[in-house]
C-alpha positions in Angstrom: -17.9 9.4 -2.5 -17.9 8.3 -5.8 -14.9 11.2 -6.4 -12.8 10.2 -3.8 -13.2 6.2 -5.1 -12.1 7.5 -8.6 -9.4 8.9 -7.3 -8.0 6.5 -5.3 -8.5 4.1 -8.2 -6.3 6.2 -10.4 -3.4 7.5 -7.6 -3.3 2.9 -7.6 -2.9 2.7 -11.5 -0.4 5.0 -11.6 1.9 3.2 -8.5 1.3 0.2 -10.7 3.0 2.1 -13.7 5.4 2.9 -11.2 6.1 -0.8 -10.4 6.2 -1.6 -13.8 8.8 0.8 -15.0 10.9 0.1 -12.0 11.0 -3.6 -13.4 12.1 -2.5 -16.6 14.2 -0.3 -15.4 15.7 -2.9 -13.1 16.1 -5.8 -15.8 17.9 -3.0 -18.3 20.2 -2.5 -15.6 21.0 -5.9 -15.3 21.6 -6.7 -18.4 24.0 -3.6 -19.2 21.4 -1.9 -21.1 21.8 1.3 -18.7 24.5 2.2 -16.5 24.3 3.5 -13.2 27.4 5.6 -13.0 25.4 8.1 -15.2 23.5 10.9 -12.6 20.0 10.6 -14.7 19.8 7.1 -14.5 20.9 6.8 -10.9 18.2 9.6 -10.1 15.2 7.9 -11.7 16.4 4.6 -10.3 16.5 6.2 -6.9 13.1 7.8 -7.1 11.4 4.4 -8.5 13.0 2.8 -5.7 12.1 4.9 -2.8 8.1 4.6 -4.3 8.0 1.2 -4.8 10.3 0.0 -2.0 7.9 0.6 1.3 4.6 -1.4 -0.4 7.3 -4.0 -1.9 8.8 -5.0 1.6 5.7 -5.6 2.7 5.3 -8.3 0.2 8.4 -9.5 0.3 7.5 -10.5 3.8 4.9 -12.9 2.9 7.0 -14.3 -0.1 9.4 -17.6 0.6 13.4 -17.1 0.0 14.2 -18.6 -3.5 18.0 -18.7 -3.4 
């Protein structure tokens, strides 16, 4: 039991890594750092974003519209 807790904890903190490097990823993007035309870039952007995206929306329900 204790096994199965453990790794459950650890499959969480790495979706948080996940989360966090989609943020960075996302603010370098904004601010020109990285461009998206380039294949590598678009790829890892595309794979953060298909992780993250599912749990995200989920939250983004609960959230109010700030624009």
């Amino acid at each position: 039991m204790i096994a199965i807790f453990y790794l459950v904890l650890q499959i969480l903190k790495l979706y948080s890594y996940v989360v966090i490097a989609n943020v960075i990823v996302s603010w370098l993007i904004a601010f020109n750092v990285l461009n998206t035309q380039n294949r590598f870039v678009y790829a890892i952007l595309e794979l953060s974003y298909k992780l993250t995206e599912p749990f995200l929306n989920k939250i983004r329900r609960f959230l109010p519209n700030f624009n």
